[in-house]
C-alpha positions as CSV (number, residue, x, y, z in Angstrom):
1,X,-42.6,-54.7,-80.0
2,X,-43.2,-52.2,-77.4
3,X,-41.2,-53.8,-74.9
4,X,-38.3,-54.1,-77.5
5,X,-38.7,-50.3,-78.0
6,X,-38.4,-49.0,-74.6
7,X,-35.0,-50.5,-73.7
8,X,-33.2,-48.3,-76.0
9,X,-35.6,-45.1,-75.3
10,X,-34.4,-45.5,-72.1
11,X,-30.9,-46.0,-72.8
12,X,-30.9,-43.4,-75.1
13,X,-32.3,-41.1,-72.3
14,X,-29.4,-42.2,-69.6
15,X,-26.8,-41.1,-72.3
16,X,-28.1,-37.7,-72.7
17,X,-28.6,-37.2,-68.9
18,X,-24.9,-38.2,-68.5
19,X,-23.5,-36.0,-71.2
20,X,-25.2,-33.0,-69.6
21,X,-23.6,-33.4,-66.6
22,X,-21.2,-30.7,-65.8
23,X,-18.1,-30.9,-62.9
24,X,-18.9,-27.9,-60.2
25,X,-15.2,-26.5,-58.9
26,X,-14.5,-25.1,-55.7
27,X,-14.4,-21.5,-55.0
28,X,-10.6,-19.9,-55.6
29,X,-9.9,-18.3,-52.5
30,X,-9.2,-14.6,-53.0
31,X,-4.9,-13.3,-52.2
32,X,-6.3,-11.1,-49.4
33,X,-8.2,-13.9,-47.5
34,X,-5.0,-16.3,-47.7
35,X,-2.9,-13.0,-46.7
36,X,-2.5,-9.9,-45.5
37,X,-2.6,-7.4,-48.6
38,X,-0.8,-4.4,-48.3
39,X,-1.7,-0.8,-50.1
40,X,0.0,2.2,-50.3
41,X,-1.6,5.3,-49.0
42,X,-4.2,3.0,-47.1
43,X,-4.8,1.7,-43.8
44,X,-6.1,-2.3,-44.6
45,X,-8.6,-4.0,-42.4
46,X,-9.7,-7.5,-42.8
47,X,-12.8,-8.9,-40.7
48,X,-14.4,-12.5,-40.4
49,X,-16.5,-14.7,-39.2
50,X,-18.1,-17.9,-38.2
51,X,-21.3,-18.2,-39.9
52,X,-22.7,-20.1,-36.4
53,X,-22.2,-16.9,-35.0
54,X,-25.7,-15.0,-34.8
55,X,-25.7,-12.2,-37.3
56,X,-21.9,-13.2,-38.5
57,X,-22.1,-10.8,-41.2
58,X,-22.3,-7.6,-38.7
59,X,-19.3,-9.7,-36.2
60,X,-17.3,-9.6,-39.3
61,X,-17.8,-5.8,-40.1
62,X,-16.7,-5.4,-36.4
63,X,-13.5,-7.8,-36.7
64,X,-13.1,-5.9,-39.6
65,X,-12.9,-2.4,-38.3
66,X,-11.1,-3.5,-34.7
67,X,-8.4,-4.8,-37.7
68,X,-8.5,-1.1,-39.4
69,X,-8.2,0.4,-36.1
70,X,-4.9,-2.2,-35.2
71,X,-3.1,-0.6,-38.1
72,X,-3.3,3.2,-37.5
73,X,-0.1,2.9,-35.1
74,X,-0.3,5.2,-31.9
75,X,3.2,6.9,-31.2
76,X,3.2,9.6,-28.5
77,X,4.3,12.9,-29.3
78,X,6.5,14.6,-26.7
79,X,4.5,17.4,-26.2
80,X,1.2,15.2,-25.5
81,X,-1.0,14.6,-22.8
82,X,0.6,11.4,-22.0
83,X,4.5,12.4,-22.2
84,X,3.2,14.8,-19.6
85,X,2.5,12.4,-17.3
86,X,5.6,11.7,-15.4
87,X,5.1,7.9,-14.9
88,X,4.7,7.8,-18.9
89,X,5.6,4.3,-19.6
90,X,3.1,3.3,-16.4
91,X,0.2,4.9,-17.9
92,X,1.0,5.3,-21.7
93,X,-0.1,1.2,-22.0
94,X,-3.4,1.7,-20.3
95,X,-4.3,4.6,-23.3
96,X,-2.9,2.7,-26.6
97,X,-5.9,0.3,-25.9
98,X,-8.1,3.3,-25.1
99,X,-7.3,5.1,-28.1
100,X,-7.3,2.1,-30.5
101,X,-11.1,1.9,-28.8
102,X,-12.0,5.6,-29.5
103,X,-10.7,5.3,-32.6
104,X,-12.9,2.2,-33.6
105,X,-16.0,3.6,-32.8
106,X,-14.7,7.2,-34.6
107,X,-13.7,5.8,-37.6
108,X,-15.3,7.1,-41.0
109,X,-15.0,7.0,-44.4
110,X,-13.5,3.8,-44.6
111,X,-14.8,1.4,-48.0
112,X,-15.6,-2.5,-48.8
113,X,-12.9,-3.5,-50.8
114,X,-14.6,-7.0,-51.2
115,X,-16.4,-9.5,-49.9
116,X,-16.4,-13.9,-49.9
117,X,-17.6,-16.4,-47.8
118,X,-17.6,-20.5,-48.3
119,X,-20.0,-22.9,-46.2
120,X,-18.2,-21.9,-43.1
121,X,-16.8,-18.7,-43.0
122,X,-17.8,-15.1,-43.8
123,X,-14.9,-12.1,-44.3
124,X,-14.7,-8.9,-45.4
125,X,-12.0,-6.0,-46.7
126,X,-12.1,-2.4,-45.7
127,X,-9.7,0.5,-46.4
128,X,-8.9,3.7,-45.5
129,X,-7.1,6.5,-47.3
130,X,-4.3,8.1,-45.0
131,X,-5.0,10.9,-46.4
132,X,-9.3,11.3,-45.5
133,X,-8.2,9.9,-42.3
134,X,-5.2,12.4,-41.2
135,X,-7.9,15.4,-42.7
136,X,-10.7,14.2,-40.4
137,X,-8.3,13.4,-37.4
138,X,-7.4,17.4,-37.9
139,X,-10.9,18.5,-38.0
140,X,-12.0,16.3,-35.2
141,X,-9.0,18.1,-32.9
142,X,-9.7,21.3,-33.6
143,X,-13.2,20.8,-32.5
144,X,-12.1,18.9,-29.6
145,X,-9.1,21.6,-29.0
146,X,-12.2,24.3,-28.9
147,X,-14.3,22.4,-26.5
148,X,-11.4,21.5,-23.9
149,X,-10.2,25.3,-24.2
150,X,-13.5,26.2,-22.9
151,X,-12.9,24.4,-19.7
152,X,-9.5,25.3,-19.7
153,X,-10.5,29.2,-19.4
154,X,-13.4,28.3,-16.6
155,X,-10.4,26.5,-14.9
156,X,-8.3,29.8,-15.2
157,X,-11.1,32.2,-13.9
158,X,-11.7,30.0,-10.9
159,X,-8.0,29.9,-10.1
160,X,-7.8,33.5,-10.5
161,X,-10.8,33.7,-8.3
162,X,-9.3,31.1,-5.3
163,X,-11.6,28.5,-6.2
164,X,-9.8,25.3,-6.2
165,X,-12.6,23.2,-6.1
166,X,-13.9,24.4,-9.6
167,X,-11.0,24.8,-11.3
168,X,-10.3,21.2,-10.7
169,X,-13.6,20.3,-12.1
170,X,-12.9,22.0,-14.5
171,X,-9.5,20.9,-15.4
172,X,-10.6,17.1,-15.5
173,X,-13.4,18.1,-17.6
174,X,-11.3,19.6,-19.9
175,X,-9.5,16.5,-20.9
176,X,-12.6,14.7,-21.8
177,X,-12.9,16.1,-25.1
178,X,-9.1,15.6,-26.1
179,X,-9.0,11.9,-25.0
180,X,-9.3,10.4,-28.1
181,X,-5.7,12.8,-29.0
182,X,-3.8,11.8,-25.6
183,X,-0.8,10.9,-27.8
184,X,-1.1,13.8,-30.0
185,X,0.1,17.3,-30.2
186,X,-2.7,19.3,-29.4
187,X,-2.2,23.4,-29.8
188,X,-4.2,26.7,-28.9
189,X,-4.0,29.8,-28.9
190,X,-5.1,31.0,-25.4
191,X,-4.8,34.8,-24.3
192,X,-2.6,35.8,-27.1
193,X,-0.1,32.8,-26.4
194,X,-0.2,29.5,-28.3
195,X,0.3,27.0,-26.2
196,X,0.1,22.5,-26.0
197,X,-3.2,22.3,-24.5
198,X,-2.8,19.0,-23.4
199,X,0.3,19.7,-21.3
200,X,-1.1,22.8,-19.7
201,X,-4.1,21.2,-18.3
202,X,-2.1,18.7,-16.3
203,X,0.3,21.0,-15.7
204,X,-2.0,23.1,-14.1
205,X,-4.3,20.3,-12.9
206,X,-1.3,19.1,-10.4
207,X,0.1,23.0,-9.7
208,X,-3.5,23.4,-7.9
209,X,-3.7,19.7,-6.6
210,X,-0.6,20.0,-4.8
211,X,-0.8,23.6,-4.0
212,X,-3.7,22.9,-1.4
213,X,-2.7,22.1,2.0
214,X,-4.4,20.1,4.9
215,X,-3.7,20.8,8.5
216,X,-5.1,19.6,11.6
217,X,-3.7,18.3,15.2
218,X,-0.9,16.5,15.1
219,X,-2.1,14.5,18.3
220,X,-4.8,14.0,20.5
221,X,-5.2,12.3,23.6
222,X,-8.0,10.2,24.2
223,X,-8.9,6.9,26.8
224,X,-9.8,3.7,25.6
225,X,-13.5,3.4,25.0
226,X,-14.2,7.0,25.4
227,X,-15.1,9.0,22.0
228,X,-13.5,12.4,20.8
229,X,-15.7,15.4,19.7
230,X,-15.9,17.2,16.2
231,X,-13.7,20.2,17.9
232,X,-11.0,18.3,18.8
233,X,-10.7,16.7,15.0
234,X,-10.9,20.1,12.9
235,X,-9.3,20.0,9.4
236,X,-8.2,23.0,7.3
237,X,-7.9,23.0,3.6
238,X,-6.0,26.3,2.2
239,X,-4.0,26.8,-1.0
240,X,-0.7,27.9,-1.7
241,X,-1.1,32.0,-0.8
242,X,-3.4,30.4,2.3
243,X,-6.8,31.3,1.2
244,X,-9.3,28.6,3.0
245,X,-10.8,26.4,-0.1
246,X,-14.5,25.7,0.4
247,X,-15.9,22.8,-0.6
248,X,-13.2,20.5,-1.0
249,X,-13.8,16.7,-0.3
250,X,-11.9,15.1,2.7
251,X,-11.2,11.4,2.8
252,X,-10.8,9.9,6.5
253,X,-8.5,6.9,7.2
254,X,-8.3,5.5,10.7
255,X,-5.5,2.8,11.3
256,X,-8.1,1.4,14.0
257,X,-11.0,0.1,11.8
258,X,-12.8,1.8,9.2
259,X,-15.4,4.8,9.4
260,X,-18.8,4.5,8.4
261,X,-19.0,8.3,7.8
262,X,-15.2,8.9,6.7
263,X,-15.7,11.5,4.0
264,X,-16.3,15.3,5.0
265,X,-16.7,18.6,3.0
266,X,-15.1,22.0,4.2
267,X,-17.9,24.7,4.9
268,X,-17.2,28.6,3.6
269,X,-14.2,28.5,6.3
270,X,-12.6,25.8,4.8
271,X,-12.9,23.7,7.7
272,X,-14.3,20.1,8.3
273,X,-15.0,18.2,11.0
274,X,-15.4,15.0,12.4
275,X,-16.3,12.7,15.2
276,X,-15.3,9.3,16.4
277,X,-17.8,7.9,18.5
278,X,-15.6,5.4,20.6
279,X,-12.0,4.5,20.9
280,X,-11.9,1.0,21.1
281,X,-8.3,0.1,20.4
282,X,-6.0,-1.6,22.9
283,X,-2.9,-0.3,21.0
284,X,-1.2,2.7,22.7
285,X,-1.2,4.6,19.4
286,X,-3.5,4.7,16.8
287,X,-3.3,7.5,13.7
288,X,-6.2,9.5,11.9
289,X,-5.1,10.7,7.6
290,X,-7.1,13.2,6.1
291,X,-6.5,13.4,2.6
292,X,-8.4,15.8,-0.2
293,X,-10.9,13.1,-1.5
294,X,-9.8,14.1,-5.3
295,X,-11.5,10.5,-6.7
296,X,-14.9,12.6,-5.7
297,X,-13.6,15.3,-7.7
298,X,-12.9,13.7,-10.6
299,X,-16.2,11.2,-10.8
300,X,-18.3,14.3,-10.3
301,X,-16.0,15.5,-13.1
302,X,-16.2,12.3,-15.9
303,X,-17.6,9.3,-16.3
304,X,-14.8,8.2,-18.2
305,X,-13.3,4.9,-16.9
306,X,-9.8,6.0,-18.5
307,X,-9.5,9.6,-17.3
308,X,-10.4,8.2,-14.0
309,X,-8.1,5.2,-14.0
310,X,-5.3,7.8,-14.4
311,X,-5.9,10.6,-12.6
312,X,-7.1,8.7,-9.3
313,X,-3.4,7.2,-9.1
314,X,-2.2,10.9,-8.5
315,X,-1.1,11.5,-4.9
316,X,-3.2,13.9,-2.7
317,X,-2.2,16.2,0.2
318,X,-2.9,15.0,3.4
319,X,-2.7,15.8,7.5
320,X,-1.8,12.8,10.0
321,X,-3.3,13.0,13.7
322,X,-1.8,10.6,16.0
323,X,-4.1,9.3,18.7
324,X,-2.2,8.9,22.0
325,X,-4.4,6.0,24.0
326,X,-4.2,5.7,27.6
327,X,-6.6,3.4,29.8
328,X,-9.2,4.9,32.5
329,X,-9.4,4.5,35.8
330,X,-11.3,2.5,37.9
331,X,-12.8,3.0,41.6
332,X,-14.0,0.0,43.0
333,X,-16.7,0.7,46.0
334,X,-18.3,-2.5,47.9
335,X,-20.1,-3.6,50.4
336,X,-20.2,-7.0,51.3
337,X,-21.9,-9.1,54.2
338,X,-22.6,-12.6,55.1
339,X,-25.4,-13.8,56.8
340,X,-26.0,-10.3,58.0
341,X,-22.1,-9.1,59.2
342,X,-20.2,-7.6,57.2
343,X,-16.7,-8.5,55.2
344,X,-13.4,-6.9,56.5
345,X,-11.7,-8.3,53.8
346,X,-14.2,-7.7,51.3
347,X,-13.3,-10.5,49.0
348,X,-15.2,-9.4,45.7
349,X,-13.8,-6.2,45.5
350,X,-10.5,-7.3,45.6
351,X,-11.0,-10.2,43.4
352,X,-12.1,-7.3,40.9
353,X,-9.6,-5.2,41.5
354,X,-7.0,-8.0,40.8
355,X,-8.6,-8.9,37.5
356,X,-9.1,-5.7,36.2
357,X,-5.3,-4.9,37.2
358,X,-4.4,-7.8,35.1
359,X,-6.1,-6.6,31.9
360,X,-4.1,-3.7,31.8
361,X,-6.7,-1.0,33.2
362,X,-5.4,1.0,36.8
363,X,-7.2,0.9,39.8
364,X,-7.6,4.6,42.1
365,X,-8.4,4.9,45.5
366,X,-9.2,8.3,45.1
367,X,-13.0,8.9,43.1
368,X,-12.5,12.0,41.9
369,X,-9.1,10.4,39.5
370,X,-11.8,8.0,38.3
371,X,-13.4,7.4,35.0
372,X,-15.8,4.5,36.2
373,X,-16.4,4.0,39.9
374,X,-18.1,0.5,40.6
375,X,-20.3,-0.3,43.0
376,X,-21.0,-3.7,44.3
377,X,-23.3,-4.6,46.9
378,X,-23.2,-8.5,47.9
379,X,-24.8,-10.7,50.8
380,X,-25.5,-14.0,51.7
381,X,-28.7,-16.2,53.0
382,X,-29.9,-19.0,54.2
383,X,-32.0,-20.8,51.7
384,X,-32.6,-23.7,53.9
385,X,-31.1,-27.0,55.3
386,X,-30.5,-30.7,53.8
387,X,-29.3,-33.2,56.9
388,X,-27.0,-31.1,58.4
389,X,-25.6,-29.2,55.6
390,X,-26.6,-25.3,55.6
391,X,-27.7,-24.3,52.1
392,X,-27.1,-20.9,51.5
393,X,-27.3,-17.9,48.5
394,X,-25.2,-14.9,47.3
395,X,-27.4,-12.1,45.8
396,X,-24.8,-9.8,43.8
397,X,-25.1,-6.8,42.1
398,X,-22.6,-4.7,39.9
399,X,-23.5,-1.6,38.5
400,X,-20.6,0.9,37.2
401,X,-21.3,4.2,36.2
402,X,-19.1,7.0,34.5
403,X,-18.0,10.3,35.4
404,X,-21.2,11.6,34.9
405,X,-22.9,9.3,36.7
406,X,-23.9,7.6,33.8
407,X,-24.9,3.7,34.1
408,X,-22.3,1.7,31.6
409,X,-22.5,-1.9,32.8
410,X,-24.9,-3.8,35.2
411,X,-25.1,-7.3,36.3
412,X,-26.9,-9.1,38.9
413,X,-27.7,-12.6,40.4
414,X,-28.8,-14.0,43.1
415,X,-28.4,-17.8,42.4
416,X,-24.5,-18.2,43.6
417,X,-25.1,-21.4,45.9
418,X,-23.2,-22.7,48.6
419,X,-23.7,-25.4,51.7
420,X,-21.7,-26.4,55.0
421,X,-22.7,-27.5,58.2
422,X,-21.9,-24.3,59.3
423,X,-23.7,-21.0,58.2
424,X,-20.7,-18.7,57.9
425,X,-18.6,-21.3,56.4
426,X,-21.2,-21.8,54.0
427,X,-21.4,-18.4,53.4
428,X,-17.6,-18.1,52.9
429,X,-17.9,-20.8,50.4
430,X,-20.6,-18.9,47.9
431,X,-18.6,-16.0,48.4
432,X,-15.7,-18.1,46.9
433,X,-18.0,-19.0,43.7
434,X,-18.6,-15.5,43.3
435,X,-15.6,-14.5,43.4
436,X,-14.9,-17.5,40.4
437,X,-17.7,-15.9,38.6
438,X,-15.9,-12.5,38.9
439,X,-12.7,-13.8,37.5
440,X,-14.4,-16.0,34.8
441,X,-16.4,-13.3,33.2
442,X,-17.8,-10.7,34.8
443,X,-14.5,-8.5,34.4
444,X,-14.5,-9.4,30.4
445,X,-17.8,-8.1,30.2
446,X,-17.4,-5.0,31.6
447,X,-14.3,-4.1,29.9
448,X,-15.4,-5.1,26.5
449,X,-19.1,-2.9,27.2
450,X,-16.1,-0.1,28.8
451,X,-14.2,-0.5,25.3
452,X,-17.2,-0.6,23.0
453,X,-17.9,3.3,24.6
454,X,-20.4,4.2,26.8
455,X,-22.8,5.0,23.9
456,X,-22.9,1.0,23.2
457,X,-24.9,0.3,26.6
């Protein structure tokens, strides 16, 4: 009987578990998630994320907000900072980014609309009255108006004052505050006279830019290899009614190679200076720019990558110096014997006169036109004797000095080896190798130590 009685108890269980079982439907998709809603009076911004993305909720608030910040459309007003730019369409494209970036991380009193995720995907709705956000984009101004008009006045004083150097600090600082407005109308009122802010900072940032003038020599003469001194490369910055500026950066350029020291400061004159320690280029002209080093300026100034971007494109004024490169002269002293009598013909000395004619470099007879006078001392001996063949050795050496009797270059040897069956013939012949050696190297050497400046040795 029990057996009979459990088939049904269990049957009568399966029917009640299957009659409780209820059909679980899919999520309906909210109209904003499948498209774009649009609200009057408020700026929409719709996030999302994948929920394999660490902390997706928070990377869907940001999507979310970068979306809000999308739809508040910049259009520049002709009377803002960057219609007063006069490349405007060059620069207004690097800003609309910035802005939509500054206005990101400003935004306030936005509100979650709503909310939904399924098993993949998180999003979210903000919004933003046009009206909360057109009040505290006025507020913000004003405050950033007051700020920047406080650096505007410094900028003023210092101008007023003949302080360039300040008043450009000044005036780059005084943009940081209104940055976020760039495409805005931005007034003041500024010693009884309202005036667009924005426009009258660059306005007066470029007036005292390009009112400062550089002048130094337009040329200087100089040999290859030798080095020109701080008072023959003096710079002068001045503005406009020629006071000397102080403290203004100076950029160097040299068309030869680059400086290692190529930036300079005026001193209380307004003067800078500058040394180069060797000219080593075989060009007949080289040129030297000096340019107000206004980069310095403005990274002193700001930190801010924009600003920076921008104003670093403007032009600067600058003073060319053209170097006129001539060669120096060499004198060529020798004395040269074999096997104890001396050369007539001297055959070293004239091989290195012949080589050093053919690199480009003059040769003087006269010491006192000279730049580097050589002196070579050469002689032969016998080193001994294989069969009948005369071995015998050249001892050379090469020393060249400069006007001041300076040692430059030096070389020596004594291990140029000839043989003959006769002595002087064999002395003849390591007088020939010598002269090989002169031709092959020697001469290369002493120019390239000549053009690397006498410093170098």
């Amino acid at each position: 009987m029990k057996r009979i009685l459990v088939l049904p108890l269990v049957t009568v269980i399966m029917l009640g578990c299957g009659g409780s079982k209820k059909v679980v439907q899919a999520p309906v998709t909210p109209s904003w998630v499948q498209g774009r809603p649009t609200q009057a009076g408020y700026y929409i911004g719709i996030g999302s994320a994948r929920k394999t993305t660490p902390d997706y909720q928070q990377a869907a608030k940001q999507s979310a907000l970068a979306d809000l910040a999308s739809d508040i459309s910049v259009s520049i007003s002709s009377q803002s900072v960057l219609n007063a730019f006069e490349s405007q369409n060059y620069f207004s494209e690097d800003f609309r980014s910035s802005i939509r970036a500054e206005a990101q991380k400003e935004l306030e009193g936005y509100e979650v609309v709503d909310s939904w995720e399924d098993q993949n995907t998180y999003w979210i709705y903000y919004r933003l009255s046009k009206d909360t956000y057109r009040r505290m984009v006025e507020e913000k101004k004003a405050a950033a108006a007051a700020k920047s008009l406080d650096f505007y006045d410094k900028a003023i004083i210092a101008i007023e004052g003949n302080d360039s150097r300040t008043a450009l600090l000044m005036l780059v600082k005084a943009l940081e505050p209104i940055k976020p407005f760039f495409a805005e109308t931005i007034t003041a009122t500024y010693r009884d006279k309202q005036i667009f802010l924005g426009n009258e900072i660059i306005s007066t940032l470029t007036n005292t830019l390009y009112s400062l003038t550089v002048k130094g020599p337009n040329a200087v003469n100089v040999k290859l290899g030798f080095g020109i001194e701080s008072n023959q490369l003096t710079y002068l910055v001045a503005s406009s009614n020629g006071v000397a500026q102080k403290s203004i950066p100076l950029k160097i350029n040299y068309t030869e190679r680059p400086l290692t020291n190529n930036r300079i400061i005026t001193n209380n004159q307004g003067e800078a200076s500058f040394s180069i320690d060797a000219v080593r280029s075989r060009k007949q002209t080289e040129t030297i720019t000096v340019e107000v080093d206004f980069e310095s300026i403005v990274k002193e100034a700001t930190r801010d990558f924009a600003i920076s971007k921008i104003l670093t494109r403007f032009k600067t004024p600058s003073a060319e110096t053209r170097l006129n490169i001539s060669r120096p002269k060499f004198y060529v002293k020798s004395n040269e014997t074999n096997l104890g009598l001396a050369i007539e013909r001297k055959p070293l000395a004239e091989a290195l006169k012949r080589k050093i004619l053919e690199t480009g470099f003059p040769i003087t007879d006269n010491p006192a036109e000279a730049d580097y006078q050589i002196n070579l001392n050469a002689s032969t001996k016998q080193t001994g004797q294989s069969g009948q063949y005369i071995q015998v050795s050249l001892n050379l050496q090469l020393t060249v000095t400069n006007a001041n009797g300076n040692t430059v270059y030096s070389h020596s040897t004594d291990r140029i080896n000839a043989s003959h069956f006769e002595a002087q013939t064999a002395g003849a012949n390591a007088y020939t190798n010598a002269v090989k050696r002169i031709e092959s190297n020697i001469v290369e050497e002493l120019i390239e130590r000549i053009i690397k400046g006498d410093r170098a040795y």
